[in-house]
N, C-alpha and C positions, 0 to 999 in steps of 0.2 A: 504494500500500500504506500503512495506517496503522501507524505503528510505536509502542508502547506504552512508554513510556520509564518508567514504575514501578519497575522494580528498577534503573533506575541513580539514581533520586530516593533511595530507600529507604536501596542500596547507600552515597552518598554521608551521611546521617544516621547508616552504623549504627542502622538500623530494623530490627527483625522485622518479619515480615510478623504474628504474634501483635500485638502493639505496633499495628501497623498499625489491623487489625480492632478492637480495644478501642479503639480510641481516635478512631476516623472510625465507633464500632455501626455495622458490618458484622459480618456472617457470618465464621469465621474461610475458608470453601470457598467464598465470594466475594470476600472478598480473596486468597486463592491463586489462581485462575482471574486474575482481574486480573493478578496480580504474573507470570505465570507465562506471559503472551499468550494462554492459550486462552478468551479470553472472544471472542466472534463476534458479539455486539453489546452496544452499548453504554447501561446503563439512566442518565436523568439522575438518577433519586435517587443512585446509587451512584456517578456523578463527583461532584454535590452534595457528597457525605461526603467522600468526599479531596480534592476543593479545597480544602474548610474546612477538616478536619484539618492537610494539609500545608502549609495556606496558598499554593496554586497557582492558575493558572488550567487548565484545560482543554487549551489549547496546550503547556501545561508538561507533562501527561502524555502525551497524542497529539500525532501530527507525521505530516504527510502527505510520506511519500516517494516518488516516481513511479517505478513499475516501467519499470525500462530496454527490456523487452518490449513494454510498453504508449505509448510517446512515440509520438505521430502527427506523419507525417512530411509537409509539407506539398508 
């Protein structure tokens, strides 16, 4: 599972997600989608924009967690 770690980035600045969008131009309803996990894939312009803005990497937003469902068992 990829886990979207945006709103603990944001959380942790006291960031709106407004603030967000102005400032990475974005869409304010693509930075919500984002912030909010229901985005279902992932466009590179619009990580481009919040790297830069946040000054992160890509790691720093997404984080691959492994469903405990999912482990193959050998």
């Amino acid at each position: 599972m990829i886990e979207n770690r945006l709103s603990t980035i944001l959380g942790a600045r006291r960031m709106s997600i407004r603030e967000l969008a102005r400032g990475a131009e974005l869409d304010y309803s693509a930075a919500h989608r984002f912030y909010s996990g229901r985005t279902t894939r992932y466009d590179a312009d619009v990580l481009n924009r919040l790297c830069r803005f946040l000054g992160v990497q890509v790691g720093d937003l997404l984080e691959y967690v492994p469903d405990p469902d999912s482990v193959i068992k050998a």
